[in-house]
C-alpha positions in Angstrom: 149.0 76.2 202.2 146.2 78.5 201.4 143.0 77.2 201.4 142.1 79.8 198.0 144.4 77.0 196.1 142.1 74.5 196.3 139.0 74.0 194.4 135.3 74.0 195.6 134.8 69.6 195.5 138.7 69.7 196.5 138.1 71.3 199.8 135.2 68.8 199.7 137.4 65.9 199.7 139.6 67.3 202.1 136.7 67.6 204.8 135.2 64.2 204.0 135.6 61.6 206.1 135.5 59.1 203.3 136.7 60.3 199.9 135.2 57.7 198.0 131.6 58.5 199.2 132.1 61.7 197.9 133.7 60.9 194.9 130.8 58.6 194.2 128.3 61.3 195.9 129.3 63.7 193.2 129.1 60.8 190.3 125.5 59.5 191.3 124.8 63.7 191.6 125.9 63.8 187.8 123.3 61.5 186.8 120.8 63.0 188.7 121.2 66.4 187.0 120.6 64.7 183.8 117.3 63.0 185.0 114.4 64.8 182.8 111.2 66.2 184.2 112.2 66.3 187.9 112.5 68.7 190.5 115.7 69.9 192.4 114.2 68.7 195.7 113.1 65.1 193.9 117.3 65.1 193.2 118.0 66.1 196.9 115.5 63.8 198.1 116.5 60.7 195.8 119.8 61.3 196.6 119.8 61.3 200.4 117.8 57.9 200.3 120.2 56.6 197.7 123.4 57.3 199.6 122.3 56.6 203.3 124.5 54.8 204.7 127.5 57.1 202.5 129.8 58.5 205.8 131.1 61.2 203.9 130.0 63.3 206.6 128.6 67.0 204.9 125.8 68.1 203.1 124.7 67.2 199.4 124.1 70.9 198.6 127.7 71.5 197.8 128.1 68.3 195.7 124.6 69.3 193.7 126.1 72.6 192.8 129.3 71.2 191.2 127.1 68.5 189.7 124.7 71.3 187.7 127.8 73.5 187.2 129.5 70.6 185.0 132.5 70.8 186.4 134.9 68.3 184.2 137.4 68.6 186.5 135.9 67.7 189.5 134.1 65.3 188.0 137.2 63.6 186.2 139.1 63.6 189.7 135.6 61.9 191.5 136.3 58.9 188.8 140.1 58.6 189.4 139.5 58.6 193.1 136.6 56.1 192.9 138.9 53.9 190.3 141.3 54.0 192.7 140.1 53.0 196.0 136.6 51.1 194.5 136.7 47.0 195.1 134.9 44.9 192.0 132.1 44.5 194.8 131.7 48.5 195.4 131.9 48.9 191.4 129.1 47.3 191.1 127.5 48.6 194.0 127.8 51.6 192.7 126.8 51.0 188.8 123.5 49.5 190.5 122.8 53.0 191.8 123.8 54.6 188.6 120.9 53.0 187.0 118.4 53.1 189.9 118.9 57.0 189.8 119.0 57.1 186.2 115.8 55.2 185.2 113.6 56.3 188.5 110.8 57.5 186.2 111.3 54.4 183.3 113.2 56.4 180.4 116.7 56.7 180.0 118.0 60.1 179.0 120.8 60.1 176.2 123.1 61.9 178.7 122.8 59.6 181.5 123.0 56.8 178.7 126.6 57.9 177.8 127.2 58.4 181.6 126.4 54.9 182.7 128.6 53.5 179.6 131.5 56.3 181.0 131.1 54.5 184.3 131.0 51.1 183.3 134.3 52.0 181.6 135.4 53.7 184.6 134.7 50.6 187.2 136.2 47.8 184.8 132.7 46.8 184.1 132.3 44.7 180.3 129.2 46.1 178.4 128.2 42.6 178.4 127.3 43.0 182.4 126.7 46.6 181.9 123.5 45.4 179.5 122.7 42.0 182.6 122.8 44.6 185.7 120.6 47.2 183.7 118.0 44.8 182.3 117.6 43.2 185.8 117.0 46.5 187.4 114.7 47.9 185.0 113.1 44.8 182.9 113.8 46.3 179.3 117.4 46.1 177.8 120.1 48.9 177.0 119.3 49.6 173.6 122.1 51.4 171.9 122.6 55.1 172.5 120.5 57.3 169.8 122.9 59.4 167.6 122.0 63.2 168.5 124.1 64.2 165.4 121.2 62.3 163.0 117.9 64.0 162.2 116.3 61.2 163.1 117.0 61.4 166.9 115.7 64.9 167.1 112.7 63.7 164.9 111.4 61.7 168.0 112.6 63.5 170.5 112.4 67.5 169.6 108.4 68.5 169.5 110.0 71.7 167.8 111.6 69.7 165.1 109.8 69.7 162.2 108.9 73.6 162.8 112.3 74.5 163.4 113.5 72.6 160.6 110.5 74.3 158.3 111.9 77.6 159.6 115.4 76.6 159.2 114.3 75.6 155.2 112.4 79.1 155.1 115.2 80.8 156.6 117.4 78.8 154.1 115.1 80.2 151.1 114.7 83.5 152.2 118.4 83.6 152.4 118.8 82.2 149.3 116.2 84.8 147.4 118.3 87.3 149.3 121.8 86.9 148.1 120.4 86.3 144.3 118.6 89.3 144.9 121.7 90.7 145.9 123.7 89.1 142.8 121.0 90.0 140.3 121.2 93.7 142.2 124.7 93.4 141.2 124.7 92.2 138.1 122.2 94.7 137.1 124.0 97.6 138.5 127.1 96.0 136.6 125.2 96.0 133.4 124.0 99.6 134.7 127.7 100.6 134.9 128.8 98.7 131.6 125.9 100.3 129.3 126.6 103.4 131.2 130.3 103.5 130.0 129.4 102.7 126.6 127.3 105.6 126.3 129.8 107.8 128.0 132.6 106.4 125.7 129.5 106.7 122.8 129.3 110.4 123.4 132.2 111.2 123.8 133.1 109.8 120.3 130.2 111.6 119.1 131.1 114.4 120.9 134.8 114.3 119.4 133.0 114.0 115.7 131.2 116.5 115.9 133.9 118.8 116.7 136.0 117.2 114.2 133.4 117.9 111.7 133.0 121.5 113.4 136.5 122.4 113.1 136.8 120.8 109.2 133.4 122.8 108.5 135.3 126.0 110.1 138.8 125.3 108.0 136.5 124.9 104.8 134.4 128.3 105.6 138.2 129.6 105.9 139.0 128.0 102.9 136.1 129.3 101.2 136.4 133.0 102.6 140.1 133.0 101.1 139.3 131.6 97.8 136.4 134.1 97.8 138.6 137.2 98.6 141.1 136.1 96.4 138.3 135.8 93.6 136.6 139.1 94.6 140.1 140.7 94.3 140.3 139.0 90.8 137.5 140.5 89.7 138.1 143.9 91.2 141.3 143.4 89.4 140.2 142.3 86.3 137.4 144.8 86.2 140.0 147.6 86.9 142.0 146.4 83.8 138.9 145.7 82.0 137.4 149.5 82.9 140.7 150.5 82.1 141.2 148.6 78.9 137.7 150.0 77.9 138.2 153.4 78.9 141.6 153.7 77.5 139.6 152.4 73.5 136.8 154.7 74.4 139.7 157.4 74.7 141.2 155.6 71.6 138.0 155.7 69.7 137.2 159.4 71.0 140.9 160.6 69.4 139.9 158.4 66.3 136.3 159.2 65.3 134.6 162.5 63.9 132.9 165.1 66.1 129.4 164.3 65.6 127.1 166.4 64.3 125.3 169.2 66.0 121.7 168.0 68.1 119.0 169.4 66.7 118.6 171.7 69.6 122.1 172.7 68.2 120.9 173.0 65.1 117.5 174.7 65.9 119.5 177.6 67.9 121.8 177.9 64.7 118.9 178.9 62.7 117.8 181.5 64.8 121.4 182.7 65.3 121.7 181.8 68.7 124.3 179.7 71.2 123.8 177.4 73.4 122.6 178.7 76.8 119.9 180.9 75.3 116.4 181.5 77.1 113.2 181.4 76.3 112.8 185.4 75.6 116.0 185.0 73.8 114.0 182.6 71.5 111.2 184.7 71.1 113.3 188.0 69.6 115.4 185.9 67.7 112.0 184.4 66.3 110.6 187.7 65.9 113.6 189.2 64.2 114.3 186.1 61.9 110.1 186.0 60.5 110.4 189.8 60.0 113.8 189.4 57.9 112.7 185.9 56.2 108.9 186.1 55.8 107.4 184.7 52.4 105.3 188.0 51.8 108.7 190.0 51.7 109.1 188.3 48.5 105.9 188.3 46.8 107.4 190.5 43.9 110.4 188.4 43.5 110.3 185.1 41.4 108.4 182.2 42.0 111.9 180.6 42.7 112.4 183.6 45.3 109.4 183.4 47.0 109.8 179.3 47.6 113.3 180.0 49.0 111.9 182.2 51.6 108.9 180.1 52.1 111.3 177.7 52.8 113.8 179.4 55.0 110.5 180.7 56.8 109.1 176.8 57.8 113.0 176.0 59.1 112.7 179.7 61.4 108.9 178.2 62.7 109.8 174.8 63.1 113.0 175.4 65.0 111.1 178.1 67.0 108.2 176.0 67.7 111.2 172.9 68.9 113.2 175.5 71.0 109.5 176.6 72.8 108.7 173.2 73.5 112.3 172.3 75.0 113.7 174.9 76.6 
């Protein structure tokens, strides 16, 4: 069989030459491990003196290394070994080195507490003797194990305690300030998004009315611009037919009426014998020749009636002259 099979405190047991004082070599080693505020060579040391007259037959150096390693196993197969082969005598034996080991240096340590009650247990030994063998060894009594789970063990026995527990409670608050930061960081960012929406939704509403409005504004200009054409081309209509209306009474009224008299530029040329479209030297000869034939002193052997005619006759010739001068 191969030797690799077998574990470290097996092949132990194997080479012993009495299993049961290594078995109990390992257990004792166990209770050592858990002894507070002493050496590795005070374990050694307290061990060899301890287990003397053990004929196990190797070193403790092996048996200390499972012992700190915690190995359950070889532990659990030291206790079925030693309930195996132990007499009531040896249990005893045995649970009176327990507890000298255990309480060497006067204070019993919550593991080796629980240990020694493991091993009473173990050896068929009633709490009742447990409680006699440990208060004649020691003078004090076994007090009941301290609960590690409790605050108040760790109260007497943790110098850190209260710190720790003061930086737990900060850590705990800090914590605390942290995730309703966080939440209020959320909320607000929520109420960010929410109001954000709303405005988005807002304008685009607004933005939809206004070019609601835009496009009913533009339909009405449309509106407007048609009705306003349509007018204007009312009233280009109606001023056609009105213009037309007027024109054809005018021509009505033209057909109907008189020629009216002659202008007095008319007139004036008439008395001098001329047309229209005479000049000014035109005027003057027709002036000239008109005084000569028409002149009061041409008459001044006729009647008085005569010579008032021509008088007459003469202030028409000069007064038409004098309006054809001024304008022509």
């Amino acid at each position: 069989m191969s030797i690799a099979r077998f574990s470290p405190f097996e092949l132990l047991l194997l080479k012993s030459r009495s299993q049961v004082d290594t078995a109990t070599l390992l257990l004792l080693a166990w209770v050592l491990v858990h002894r507070q505020q002493v050496s590795e060579g005070q374990r050694r040391r307290r061990l060899a003196q301890v287990t003397a007259q053990f004929r196990h037959g190797h070193e403790l150096g092996p048996v200390m290394g499972i012992a700190h390693s915690q190995d359950l196993q070889a532990i659990q197969l030291a206790a079925e070994v030693v309930r195996k082969e132990c007499s009531s005598e040896r249990s005893l034996s045995i649970l009176h080195q327990a507890i000298t080991v255990a309480t060497d240096d006067g204070e019993l340590s919550l593991n080796n507490h629980y240990i020694l009650g493991f091993l009473a247990d173990l050896l068929n030994v009633t709490p009742a003797t447990l409680n006699t063998l440990f208060h004649e060894l020691t003078g004090k009594p076994l007090r009941a194990a301290e609960d590690p789970s409790r605050d108040a063990y760790w109260q007497v026995h943790d110098p850190e305690y209260h710190a720790r527990k003061a930086r737990d409670a900060h850590a705990a608050e800090q914590k605390a300030k942290e995730a309703q930061a966080k939440a209020e960081e959320r909320q607000r960012a929520n109420t960010e998004q929410q109001q954000q929406k709303r405005q988005n939704k807002q304008r685009q509403q607004e933005e939809a009315h206004r070019e609601k409005a835009k496009k009913e504004q533009s339909k009405q200009k449309e509106r407007r611009n048609r009705q306003e054409h349509t007018q204007q081309q009312e009233r280009q209509r109606w001023q056609q037919e009105q213009a037309r209306q007027e024109e054809a009474h005018r021509q009505h009224r033209q057909r109907e009426r008189p020629s009216p008299p002659p202008d007095r530029t008319t007139r004036a040329l008439a008395v001098l014998g001329l047309t229209p479209g005479a000049n000014r030297a035109d005027i003057r000869r027709a002036y000239r020749r008109m005084a000569q034939l028409h002149h009061p002193d041409r008459f001044y052997s006729g009647s008085e009636h005569q010579v008032a005619l021509a008088s007459t006759r003469f202030q028409r010739i000069k007064s038409a002259y004098d309006y054809l001068m001024q304008n022509t």
